[in-house]
Every structure is written in C-alpha cells, then in structure tokens.
VEXROBA-681540 format. One line per 8 residues: number of its first residue (from 1); their letters; for each residue x, y, z of C-alpha. Coordinates in Angstrom, 1 decimal. Example, Ala and Ser with C-alpha at 12.3 -4.5 7.8 and 13.67 -1.06 7.14 Angstrom:
1	AS	12.3 -4.5 7.8  13.7 -1.1 7.1
//
This chain:
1	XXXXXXXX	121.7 161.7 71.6  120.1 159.4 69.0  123.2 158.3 67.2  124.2 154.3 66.5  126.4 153.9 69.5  124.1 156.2 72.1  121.9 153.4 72.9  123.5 150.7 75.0
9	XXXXXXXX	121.6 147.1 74.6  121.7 145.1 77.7  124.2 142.3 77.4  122.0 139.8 78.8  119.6 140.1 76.4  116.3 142.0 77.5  115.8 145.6 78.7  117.7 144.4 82.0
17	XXXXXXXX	115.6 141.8 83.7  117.3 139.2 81.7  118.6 135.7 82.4  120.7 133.1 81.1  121.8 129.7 81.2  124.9 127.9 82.5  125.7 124.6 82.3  127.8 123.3 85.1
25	XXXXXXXX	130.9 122.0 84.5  130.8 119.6 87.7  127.5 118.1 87.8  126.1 119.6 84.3  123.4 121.1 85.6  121.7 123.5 83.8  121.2 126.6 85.8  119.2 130.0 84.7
33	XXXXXXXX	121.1 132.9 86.4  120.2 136.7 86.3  122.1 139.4 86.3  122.3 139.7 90.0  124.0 135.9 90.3  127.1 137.1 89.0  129.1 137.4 92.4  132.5 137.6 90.9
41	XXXXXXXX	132.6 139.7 87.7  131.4 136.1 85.4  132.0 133.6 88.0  128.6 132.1 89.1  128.3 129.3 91.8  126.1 126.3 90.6  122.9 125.5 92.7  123.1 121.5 93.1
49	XXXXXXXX	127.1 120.9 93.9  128.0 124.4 94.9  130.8 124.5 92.0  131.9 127.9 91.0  131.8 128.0 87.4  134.7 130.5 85.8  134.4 132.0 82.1  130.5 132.1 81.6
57	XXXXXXXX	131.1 132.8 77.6  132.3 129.1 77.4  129.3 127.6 79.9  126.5 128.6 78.1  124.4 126.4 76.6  123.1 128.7 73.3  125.7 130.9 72.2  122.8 133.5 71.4
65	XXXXXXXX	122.2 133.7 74.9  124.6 136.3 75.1  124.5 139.4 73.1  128.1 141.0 72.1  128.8 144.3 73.5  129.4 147.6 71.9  132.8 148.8 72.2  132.4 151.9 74.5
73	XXXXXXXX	135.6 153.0 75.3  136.1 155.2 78.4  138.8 157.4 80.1  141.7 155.5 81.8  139.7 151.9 81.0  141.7 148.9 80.1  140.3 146.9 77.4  141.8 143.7 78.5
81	XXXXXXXX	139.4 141.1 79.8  139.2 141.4 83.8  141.9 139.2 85.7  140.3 135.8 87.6  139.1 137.1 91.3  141.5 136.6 94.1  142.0 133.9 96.3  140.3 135.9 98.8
89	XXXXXXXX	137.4 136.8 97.0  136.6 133.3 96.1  137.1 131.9 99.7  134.6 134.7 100.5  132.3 133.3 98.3  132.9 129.4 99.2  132.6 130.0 102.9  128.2 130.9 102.1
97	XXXXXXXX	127.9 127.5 101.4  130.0 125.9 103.8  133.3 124.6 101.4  136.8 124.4 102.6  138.6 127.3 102.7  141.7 125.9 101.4  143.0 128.1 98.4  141.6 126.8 94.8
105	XXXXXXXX	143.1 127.6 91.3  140.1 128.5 88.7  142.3 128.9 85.7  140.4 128.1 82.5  142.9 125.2 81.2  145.3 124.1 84.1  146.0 120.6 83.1  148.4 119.8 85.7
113	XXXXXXXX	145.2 119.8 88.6  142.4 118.4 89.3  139.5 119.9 91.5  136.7 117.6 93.2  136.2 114.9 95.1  137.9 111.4 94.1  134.5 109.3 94.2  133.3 111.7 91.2
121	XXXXXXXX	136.6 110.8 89.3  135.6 107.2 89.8  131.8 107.1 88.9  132.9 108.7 85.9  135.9 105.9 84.9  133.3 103.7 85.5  130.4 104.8 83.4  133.6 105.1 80.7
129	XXXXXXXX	134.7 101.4 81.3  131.4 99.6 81.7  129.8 101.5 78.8  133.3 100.1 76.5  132.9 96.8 77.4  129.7 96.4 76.2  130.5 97.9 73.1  133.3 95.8 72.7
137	XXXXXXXX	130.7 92.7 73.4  128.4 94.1 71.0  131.6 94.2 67.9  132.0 90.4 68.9  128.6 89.5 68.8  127.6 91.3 65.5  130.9 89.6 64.1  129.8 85.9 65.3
145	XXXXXXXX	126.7 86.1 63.8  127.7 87.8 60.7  131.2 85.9 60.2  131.3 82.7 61.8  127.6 81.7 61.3  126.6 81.6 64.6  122.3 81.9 65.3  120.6 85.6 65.8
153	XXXXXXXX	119.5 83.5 69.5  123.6 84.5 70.6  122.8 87.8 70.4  119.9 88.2 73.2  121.2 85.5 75.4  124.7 87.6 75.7  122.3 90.6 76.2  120.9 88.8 79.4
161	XXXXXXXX	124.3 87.5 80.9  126.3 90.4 80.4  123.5 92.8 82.6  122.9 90.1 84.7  127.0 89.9 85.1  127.7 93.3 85.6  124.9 93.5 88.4  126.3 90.4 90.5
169	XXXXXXXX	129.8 92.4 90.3  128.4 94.9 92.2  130.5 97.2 90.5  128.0 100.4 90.2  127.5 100.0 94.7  127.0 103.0 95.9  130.1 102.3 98.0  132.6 101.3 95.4
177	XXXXXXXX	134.8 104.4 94.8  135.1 105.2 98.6  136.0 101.1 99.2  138.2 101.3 96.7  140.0 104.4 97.9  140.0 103.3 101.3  141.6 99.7 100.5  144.7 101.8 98.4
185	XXXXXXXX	144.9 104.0 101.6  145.3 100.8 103.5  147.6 99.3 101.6  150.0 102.2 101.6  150.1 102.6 105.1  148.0 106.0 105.2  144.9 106.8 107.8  141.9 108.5 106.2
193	XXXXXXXX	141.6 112.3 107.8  138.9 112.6 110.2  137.0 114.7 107.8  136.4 112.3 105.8  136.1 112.9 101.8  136.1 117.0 102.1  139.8 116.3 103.0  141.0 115.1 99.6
201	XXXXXXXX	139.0 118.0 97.9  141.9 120.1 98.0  144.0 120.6 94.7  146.5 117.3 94.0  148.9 117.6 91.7  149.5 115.7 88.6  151.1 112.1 89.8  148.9 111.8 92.3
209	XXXXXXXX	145.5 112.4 90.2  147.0 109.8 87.7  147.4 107.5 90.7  143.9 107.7 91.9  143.1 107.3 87.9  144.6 103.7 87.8  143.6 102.9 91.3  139.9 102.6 90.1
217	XXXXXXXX	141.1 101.5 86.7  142.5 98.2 88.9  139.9 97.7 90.7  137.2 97.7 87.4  139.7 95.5 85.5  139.8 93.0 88.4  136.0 92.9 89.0  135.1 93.0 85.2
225	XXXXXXXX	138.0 91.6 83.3  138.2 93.0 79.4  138.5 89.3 78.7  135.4 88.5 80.4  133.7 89.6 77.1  135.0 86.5 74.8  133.7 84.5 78.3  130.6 86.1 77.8
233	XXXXXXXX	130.3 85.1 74.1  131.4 81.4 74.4  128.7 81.1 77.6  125.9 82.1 75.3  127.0 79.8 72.7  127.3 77.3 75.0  123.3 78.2 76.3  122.1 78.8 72.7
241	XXXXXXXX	123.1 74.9 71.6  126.1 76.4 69.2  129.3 74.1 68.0  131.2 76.9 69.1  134.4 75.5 71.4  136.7 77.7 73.2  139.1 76.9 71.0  137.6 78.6 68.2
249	XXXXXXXX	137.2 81.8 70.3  140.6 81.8 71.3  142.1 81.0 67.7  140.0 84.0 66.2  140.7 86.3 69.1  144.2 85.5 68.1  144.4 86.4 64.7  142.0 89.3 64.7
257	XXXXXXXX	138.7 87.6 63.4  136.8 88.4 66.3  136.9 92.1 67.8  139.7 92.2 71.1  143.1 92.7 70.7  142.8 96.0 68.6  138.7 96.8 69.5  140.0 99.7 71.1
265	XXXXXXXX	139.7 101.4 68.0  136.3 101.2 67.8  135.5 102.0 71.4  136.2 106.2 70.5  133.6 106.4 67.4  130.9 104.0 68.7  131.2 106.1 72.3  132.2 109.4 71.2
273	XXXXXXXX	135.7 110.6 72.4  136.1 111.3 76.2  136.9 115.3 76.8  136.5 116.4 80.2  134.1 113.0 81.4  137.0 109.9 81.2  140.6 111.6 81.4  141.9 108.1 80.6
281	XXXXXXXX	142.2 107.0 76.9  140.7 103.9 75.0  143.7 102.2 74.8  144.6 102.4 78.6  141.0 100.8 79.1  140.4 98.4 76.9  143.5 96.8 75.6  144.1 93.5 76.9
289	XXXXXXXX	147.1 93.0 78.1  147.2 88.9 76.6  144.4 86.5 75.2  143.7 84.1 77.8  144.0 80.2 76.7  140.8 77.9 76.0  141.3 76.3 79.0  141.1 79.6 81.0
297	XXXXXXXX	138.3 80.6 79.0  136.0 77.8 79.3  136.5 78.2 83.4  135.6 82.0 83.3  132.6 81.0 81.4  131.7 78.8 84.0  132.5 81.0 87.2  130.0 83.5 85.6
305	XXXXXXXX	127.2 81.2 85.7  127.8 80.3 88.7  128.3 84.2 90.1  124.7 84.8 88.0  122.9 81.9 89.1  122.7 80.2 85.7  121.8 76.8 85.8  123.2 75.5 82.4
313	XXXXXXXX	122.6 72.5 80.3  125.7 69.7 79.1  127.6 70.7 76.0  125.4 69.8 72.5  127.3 66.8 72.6  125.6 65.6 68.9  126.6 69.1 67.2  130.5 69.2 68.2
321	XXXXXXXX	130.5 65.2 68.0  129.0 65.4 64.5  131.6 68.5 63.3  134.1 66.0 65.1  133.8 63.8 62.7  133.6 65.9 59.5  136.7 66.7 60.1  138.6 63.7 60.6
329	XXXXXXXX	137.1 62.1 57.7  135.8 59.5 59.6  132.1 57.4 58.8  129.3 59.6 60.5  126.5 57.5 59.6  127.7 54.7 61.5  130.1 55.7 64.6  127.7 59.2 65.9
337	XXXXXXXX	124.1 57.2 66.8  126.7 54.7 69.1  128.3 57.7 70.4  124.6 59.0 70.9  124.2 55.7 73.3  126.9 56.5 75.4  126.6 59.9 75.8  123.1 59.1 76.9
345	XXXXXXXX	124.0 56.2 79.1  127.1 57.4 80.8  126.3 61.3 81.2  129.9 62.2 82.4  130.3 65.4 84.7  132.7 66.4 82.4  130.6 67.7 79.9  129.3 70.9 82.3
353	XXXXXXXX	131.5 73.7 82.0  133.1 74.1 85.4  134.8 77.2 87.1  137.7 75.3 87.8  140.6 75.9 85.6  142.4 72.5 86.6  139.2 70.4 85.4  139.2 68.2 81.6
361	XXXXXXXX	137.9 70.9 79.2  134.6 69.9 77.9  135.6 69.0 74.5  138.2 66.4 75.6  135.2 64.1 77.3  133.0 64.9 74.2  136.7 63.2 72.3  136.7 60.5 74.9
369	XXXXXXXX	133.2 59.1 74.0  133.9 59.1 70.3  137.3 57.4 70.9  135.4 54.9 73.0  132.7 54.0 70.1  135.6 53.9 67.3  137.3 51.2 69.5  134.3 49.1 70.3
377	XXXXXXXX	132.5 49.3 66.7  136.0 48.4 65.0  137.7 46.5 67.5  141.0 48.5 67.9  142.5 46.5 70.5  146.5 46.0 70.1  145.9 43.5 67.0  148.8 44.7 65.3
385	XXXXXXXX	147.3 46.3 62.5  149.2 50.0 62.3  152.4 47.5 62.4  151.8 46.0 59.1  150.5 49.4 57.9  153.4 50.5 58.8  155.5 47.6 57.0  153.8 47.6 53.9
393	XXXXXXXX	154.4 51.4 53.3  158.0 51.1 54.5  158.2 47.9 51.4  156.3 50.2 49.0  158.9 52.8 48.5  158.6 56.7 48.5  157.2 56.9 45.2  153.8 55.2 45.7
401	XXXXXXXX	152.9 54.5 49.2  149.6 53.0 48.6  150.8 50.8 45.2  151.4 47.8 47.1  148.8 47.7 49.4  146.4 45.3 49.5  142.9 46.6 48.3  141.5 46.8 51.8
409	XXXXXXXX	144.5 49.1 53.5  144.1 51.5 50.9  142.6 54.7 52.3  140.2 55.4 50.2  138.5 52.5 50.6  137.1 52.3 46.4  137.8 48.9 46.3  136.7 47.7 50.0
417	XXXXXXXX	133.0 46.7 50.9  133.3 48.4 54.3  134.9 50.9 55.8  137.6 48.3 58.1  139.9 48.9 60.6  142.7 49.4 58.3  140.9 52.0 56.3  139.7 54.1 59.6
425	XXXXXXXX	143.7 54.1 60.5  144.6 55.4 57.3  142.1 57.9 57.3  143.0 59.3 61.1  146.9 59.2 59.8  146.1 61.1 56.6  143.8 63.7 58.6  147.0 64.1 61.4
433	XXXXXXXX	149.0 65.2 58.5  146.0 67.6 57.0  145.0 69.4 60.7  146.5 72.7 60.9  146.7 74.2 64.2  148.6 77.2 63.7  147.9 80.6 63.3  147.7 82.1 59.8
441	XXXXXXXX	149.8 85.1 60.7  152.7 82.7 61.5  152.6 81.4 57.7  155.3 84.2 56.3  156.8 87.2 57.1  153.8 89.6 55.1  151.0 88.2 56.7  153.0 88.7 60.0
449	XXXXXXXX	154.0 92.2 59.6  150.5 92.7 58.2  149.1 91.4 61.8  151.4 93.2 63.8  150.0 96.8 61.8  146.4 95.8 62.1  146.0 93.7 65.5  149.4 94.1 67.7
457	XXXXXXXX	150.1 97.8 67.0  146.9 99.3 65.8  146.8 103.0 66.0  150.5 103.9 66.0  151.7 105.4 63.1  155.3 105.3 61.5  157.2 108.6 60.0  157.8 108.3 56.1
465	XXXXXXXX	161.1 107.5 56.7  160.2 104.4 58.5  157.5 103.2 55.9  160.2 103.3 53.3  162.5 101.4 55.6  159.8 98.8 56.0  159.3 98.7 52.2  162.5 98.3 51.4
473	XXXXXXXX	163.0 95.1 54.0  159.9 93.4 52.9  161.0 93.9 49.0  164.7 92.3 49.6  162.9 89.4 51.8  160.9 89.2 48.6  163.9 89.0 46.7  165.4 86.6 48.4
481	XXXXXXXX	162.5 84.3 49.0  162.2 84.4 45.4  165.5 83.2 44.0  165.8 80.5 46.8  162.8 78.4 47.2  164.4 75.4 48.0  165.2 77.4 51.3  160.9 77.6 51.5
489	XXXXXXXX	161.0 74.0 50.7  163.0 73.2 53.4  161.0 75.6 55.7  157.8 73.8 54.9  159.3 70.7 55.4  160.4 71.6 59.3  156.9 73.3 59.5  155.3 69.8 58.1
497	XXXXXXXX	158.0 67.4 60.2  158.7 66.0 63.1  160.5 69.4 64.5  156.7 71.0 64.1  155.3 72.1 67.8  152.0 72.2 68.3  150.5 75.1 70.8  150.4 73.1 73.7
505	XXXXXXXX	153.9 72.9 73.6  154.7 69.4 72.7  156.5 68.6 69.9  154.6 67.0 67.0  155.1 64.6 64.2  153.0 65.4 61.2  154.5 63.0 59.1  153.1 59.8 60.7
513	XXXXXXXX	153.7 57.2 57.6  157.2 56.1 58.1  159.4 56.2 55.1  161.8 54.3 56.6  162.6 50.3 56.3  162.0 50.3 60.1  158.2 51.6 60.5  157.9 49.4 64.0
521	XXXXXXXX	161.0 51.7 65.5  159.5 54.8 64.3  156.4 54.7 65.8  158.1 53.2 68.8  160.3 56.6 68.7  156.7 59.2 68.3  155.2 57.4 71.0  158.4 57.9 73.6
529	XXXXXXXX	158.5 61.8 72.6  154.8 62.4 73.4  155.4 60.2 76.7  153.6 56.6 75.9  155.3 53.3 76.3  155.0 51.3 73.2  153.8 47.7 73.9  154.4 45.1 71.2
537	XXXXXXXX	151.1 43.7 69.5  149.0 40.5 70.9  149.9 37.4 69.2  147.7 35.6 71.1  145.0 37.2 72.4  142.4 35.5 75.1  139.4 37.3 73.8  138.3 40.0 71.4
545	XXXXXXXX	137.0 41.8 74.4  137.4 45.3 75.3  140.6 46.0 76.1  141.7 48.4 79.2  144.9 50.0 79.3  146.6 51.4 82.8  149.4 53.5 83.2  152.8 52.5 84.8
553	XXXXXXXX	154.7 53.8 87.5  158.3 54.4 85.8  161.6 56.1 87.9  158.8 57.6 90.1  156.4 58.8 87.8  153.0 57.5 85.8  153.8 56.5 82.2  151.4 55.9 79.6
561	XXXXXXXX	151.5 52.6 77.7  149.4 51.3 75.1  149.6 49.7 71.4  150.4 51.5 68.1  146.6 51.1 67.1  145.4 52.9 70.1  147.8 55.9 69.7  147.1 56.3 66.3
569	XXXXXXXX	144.0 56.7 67.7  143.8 59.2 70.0  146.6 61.3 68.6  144.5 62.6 65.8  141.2 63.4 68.4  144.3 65.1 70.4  145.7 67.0 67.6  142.3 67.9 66.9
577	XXXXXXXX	141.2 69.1 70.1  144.6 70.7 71.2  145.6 69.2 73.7  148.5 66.8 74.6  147.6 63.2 73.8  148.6 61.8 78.0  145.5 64.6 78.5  143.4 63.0 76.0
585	XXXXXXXX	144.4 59.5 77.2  143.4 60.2 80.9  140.3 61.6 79.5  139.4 58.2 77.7  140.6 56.3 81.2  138.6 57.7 83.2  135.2 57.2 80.6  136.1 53.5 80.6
593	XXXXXXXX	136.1 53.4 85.1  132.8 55.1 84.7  131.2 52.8 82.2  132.7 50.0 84.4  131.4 51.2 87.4  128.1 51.3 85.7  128.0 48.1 84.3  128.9 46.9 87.9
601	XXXXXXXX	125.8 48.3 89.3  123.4 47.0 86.4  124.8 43.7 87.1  123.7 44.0 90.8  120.8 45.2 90.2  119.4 42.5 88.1  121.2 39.7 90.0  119.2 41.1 93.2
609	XXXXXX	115.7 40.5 90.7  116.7 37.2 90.1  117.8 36.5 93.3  115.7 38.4 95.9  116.3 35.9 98.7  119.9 36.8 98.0
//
C-alpha cells in the first residue's frame, strides 16, 4: 500500500547497508559501526579501549547521521525508550574481549561514579594543569611587556625555559600516574592487588574518586609549583638583561598588576571549560594558596637553571645600579662609572642567583657596591657630620628646617659648587622619608575592599542583600571619614612615623630629621631599635683612610656598631631594597673582606716582581 506511512526508511540512513559514526567517550575514538554492531539494543563496544558506549543518539558525531523514525505503533508495544541491558547481558558482552566481570553501572548521568582506570584520570589532570600554567605564564608575560615595559626578548626566552622546565620535571613519564598511585598506596598502608591496575577498574564511589583526584593534583603541584610561573618570568628577565628585581614581581603579584592571585579566571575562557576531560575546576588548580617572598623567589629562579642546565650570566649590575640611583636622588654621573670599577674588579659571587634560599639576595650585593663607592668618593667615615645636621635642624625650629643652615647643608644644593657630603646626607634622609614600600590596597578602606572583590575573592558573588549591606558600610565610613579628618591626619601621621613597619617586619622611622632639641639622642634611639650600637664621632682621627667597622659580641650575641653617617647611609639602600639594615650591613662587610683580600694578593704579587729573589 502506497500511502505516506507504508514505506519505512531505514533509520541508519541508506536502503539497509548503512553505517554510522560513534565517537567514544573513553578514548574518543571515532568508530563507523553498521547495523550489525549494535550488540545491545544501542550499546556498541569501541574498537581501541574496549569501552561500551550507552545512548548512541548522544555519541554521534553529525546529528544527521541518524534519520528519525516514523511512529509505527503496533499491538501490545510500549512506546517508552527500551530500559539499559542487564548486568548480565553486559558481562556477556565484556567477557569477548577479556574485561572483568565485576558488575558495571552504564547509566547515562551517574555523577556519583566513576568508570576506568586511575592512570587515565591522571593523564587527563595533567594535560588540564600543564596546559593552565602555561596560560597563566603567557597572561604574565603579555602583561610585563605591555605594562611594565619590559623588552619583546622576555617573551621567547620564557618560551624556552618553561618547555625546557616542564621536560626536566619529568612530569608527562610514562610512569607518573602509576608512581604516583603506588607512593599514596604506600603511604596508607595498602598492598597493590596482584592484578595489578585491572583491579581498581571496578566502580569507586564518590570520596574515593575525589581522593585519587587530589592525589595527582599533589603530586603536579609539588613537581610544577603554580608559583613557579612568576619564577619563570623573573629568570628570563634576569637572562634578557632587564632591571626587573624580585621585588617588583612580588609587589605586583601582590596587588594584582601581574596575572596570579585571581588568573584563575582566565584559565576557563583561554582553555575552554572542562566537561567530562578535567573533573576538577580552575580554581582548585590554579589558585595559589600564598605569594611567595622575593627572597624565595629569586632561589626558585635559580634552582630552575640549575634543574635545566642554564648557565646564567651576573645580574646587569649597571641597569639596577643606575635605576638605584634615580631613585635616591643621588649624583649618577659621578658615583655609577666608580661603582662600574668595583663591580668589575671585585666580581662578588653574590651577584649569581643561587638556589639557596638562605644566600644575600642579589640586589643587596648590587646595594653593597654602591654603598662602598658613596663612602670612598665622599669620605663618610664617622666625621660627625649627620650630628651637626642633626643640631642645626633641632636650632632651626619646626617652621623652616633648612632657614638656618648654612648654604652648603641645604639639600638642594642651589647655592653649593659641589654636591658634598652634607648635601648627599640630606638627600638620602629626604628620599627615606619619600620611599613607599607599601602596598597600595593598604592605603584606605575602598581600595581594600576593592582588592579583596577583584584579587582575593574573584569569582564569588554576593546576594542583593549583601551588596546593599556593603554599600551602606562603605557610605557611613565615608561619612565619618569625612566629618573627622583630623582622625586621617593622625592616621597618616602613624603611617608616616616612627610606629610605621616596613614588610620585613622591623619597625621603621620615616621621619629621620629630629624635631627635637636633642637630635644626637634621637638618632642614638633609631639606631638601638633597628639593632646598631651608636658610636660617638672621631674627634681625632689618625687618617682619612677607609674606615672598617666590625660587629661586637654583646650578652652573647653579634651587635652592629657603627657612626650616625654610616647608618644614614645604608638605611636608605636598605629601605630601598627591603631588607633589614643588619642584612644590608653584613652585605657591605663582607664586600670590604673581599676587596681586602684582593688588595692583599696584588700587593704580593708585585712585591714578588720586585723582589724575585724573595
């Protein structure tokens, strides 16, 4: 009978002899089946892993591949879509191809189990991890170049340590997920079956797949640290010959200029969003869990050249000295070509980064040798000078500091043919008070709450009831900051004073002119809260030679000494570098026994041409 429903197409597109194509969801391999693959009323059995793949409307890769069905509706015929085989049926079909025969759920949807081998769960966390990081590396990189003016030259260096990094981590072995697995079992008491990995094939429940999840998620963050990108940056900055300190990656990791707390975010719409390939989210990843200090930094940086083989040059010693310098204020012309000479002569260890944590950072030998050329050029050895600095200022009043002083003390130096040891003092006390070494979310309570929303808590949103709640705070703290600024007057003034901490801890003076009839007792008092001895200044000295200052042994311990002139010194390259000014002190110690030691030898060496009978 030739009417519209008579004729009854083949489903499978074709006169009968038709195929199809599934696309598995184990291995994604895509398979073309024919009719006569379909063992289990839909349920077809991939060809390279032996997967049994349920609901074949959902695995096909074209849509058009199947044709919809007329509705034919016969006697005593459900019209319900056929219920999943049984058990049985599917052990039947497992046992061809030599699987377990423990039972196995195929439910389209069961999110509380997980079929498959553990090792497959791994190689895909991994591919997930490895393939954020570098992401994240390339946000940092685009963001350094772009932002902070660092050269194009970061970008292909990074390139090359990164791959070369990831390969001497051995994280993609062949071998990884099993050792991994293996070394949890260990730990937990447990002996592997004898059947090796086909044992764990069977269904786990919930806690325990989410166990194995963040066993491999442990072992990637411990062989490829998240913070190991802002390593990674720094080290090429360090090979491309950019004034880049670890510092500055730190500070701006910090505050959210450079991609790491919150890159995260980004990690979904660069990568795509993980379905059924990484069941762990971005934010389990990729957040960091803290920012690592410069120090630490600097000694990742070095234990990955050293892991990849990288045989690196010193610091650019003439680039950070130079920007050294800028920022103090201080004469460049005449104090960098000296600190050149030194550099050149002396070649400290100190400035090659070194994997060990404990080690002088970099930047605080690269102080020392400027320190040593300001003391030599303009002879700051325990003269006295800060003292009557100190004196005239005290004389002088509040009102006008610099009134009274004599025309070659004032700081500006207008009036003064060259730039003297009184004026280079002024200058390092007035740059003390102007370097600013906290962060700029720390400055009030918006631009805090505002870094909390963007960088600390990214991602989590807040009902409307809690949004007006926040409103309403930050408008009466408004309010009140408003009608009482003397109480922000005071706040900057403990934020400017001598109850101002710096990062490393220590607490800081920034006001270092004393107002106070007494100037000699309050520098005395600065100098015993940051741990130096204050020695009264030379009346008569031997010499105008160098002068070397040693440390003391006091109730059991080492204590600094040294004159006013010398801490006002070092305090500012300290306050400058971060770092507590004992550290900077040892730093400058230890360049002095080196230069000795040196001289010691040169004299040798010519007294033995003079002298070869000797």
């Amino acid at each position: 009978m030739d009417d519209d429903g008579g004729a009854s197409p083949d489903h499978y597109g074709g006169g009968g002899g038709g195929s199809i194509t599934i696309v598995c969801k184990m291995c994604r391999d895509e398979g073309v089946f024919s009719p006569d693959d379909d063992e289990d009323n839909g349920y077809f059995t991939c060809r390279q892993c032996d997967y049994v793949n349920t609901s074949t409307q959902a695995l096909v890769s074209d849509p058009g591949d199947f044709q919809p069905k007329p509705s034919i509706r016969l006697p005593n015929q459900s019209t319900k879509t056929p219920n999943p085989p049984s058990n049985t049926q599917r052990a039947t079909a497992a046992r061809a191809f030599d699987e377990p025969d423990e039972p196995r759920d195929f439910v389209p949807g069961a999110a509380d189990v997980w079929v498959g081998e553990p090792e497959e769960l791994g190689i895909r966390i991994r591919q997930r991890y490895v393939e954020g990081l570098q992401a994240i590396l390339q946000q940092q990189l685009q963001v350094l170049v772009e932002t902070h003016r660092a050269g194009a030259l970061v970008c292909g260096v990074a390139g090359t340590i990164w791959v070369r990094w990831v390969a001497a981590s051995k994280v993609f072995g062949e071998m990884w997920a099993p050792k991994v697995i293996a070394e949890d079992e260990a730990a937990r008491g447990l002996k592997r079956s004898s059947s090796g990995g086909a044992a764990l094939c069977q269904l786990l429940p919930l806690k325990d797949r989410r166990r194995v999840e963040f066993i491999f998620l442990r072992s990637l963050r411990m062989m490829l640290p998240v913070y190991s990108t802002l390593s990674v940056c720094f080290l090429a900055c360090h090979v491309a010959r950019e004034a880049i300190l670890p510092t500055d990656i730190y500070r701006w990791a910090m505050e959210g200029k450079l991609p790491y707390v919150a890159a995260f975010t980004q990690v979904d719409k660069l990568l795509g969003t993980p379905v059924k390939h990484c069941p762990l989210s971005a934010r389990q990843l990729f957040r960091p869990v803290r920012v690592i200090g410069a120090r630490q930094l600097e000694a990742t940086a070095g234990s990955i050249a050293r892991r990849i083989g990288l045989r690196l040059p010193s610091v650019n010693f003439y680039a950070i000295a130079h920007r050294y310098l800028s920022e103090l204020s201080l004469p460049i012309e005449r104090t960098l070509p000296h600190a050149c000479r030194i550099y050149e002569w002396a070649m400290p260890a100190e400035l090659w980064l070194s994997s060990n944590p404990a080690r002088l950072p970099t930047r605080v030998c690269v102080m020392a040798i400027l320190i040593l050329a300001l003391r030599v050029q303009y002879n700051i050895n325990g003269q006295g000078i800060w003292e009557e600095i100190s004196e005239a200022r005290s004389n002088a009043g509040e009102s006008d500091p610099d009134a009274n002083l004599p025309p070659s003390m004032k700081p500006d130096g207008s009036t003064s043919e060259e730039f003297g040891t009184r004026e280079l003092l002024c200058t390092l006390a007035d740059a003390y008070d102007k370097i600013d070494v906290t962060h700029d979310y720390s400055k009030d309570l918006h631009s805090y709450l505002k870094y909390c929303k963007d960088v600390v808590f990214p991602g989590i949103a807040c009902s409307d009831k809690e949004k007006h709640v926040i409103e309403d705070f930050q408008e009466m703290y408004k309010g009140q900051e408003d009608k009482n600024p003397k109480v922000r007057m005071e706040e900057t003034r403990s934020t400017n004073g001598v109850k101002k901490r710096g990062r490393d801890g220590t607490s800081v003076s920034a006001r270092c002119l004393p107002t106070s009839s007494s100037g000699i007792r309050s520098i005395n008092s600065e100098m015993e809260d940051h741990g130096f001895c204050y020695m009264s200044p030379r009346k008569r000295p031997r010499s105008d030679g160098y002068l070397h200052y040693r440390r003391k042994t006091s109730a059991g311990s080492l204590a600094c000494i040294g004159h006013a002139d010398y801490y006002m010194l070092i305090r500012s390259f300290a306050k400058l570098a971060e770092v507590d000014v004992r550290i900077m002190h040892d730093s400058v110690l230890k360049l002095e026994r080196r230069l000795a030691w040196i001289e010691e030898r040169i004299g040798v060496s010519l007294d033995a041409l003079h002298n070869p009978a000797s």
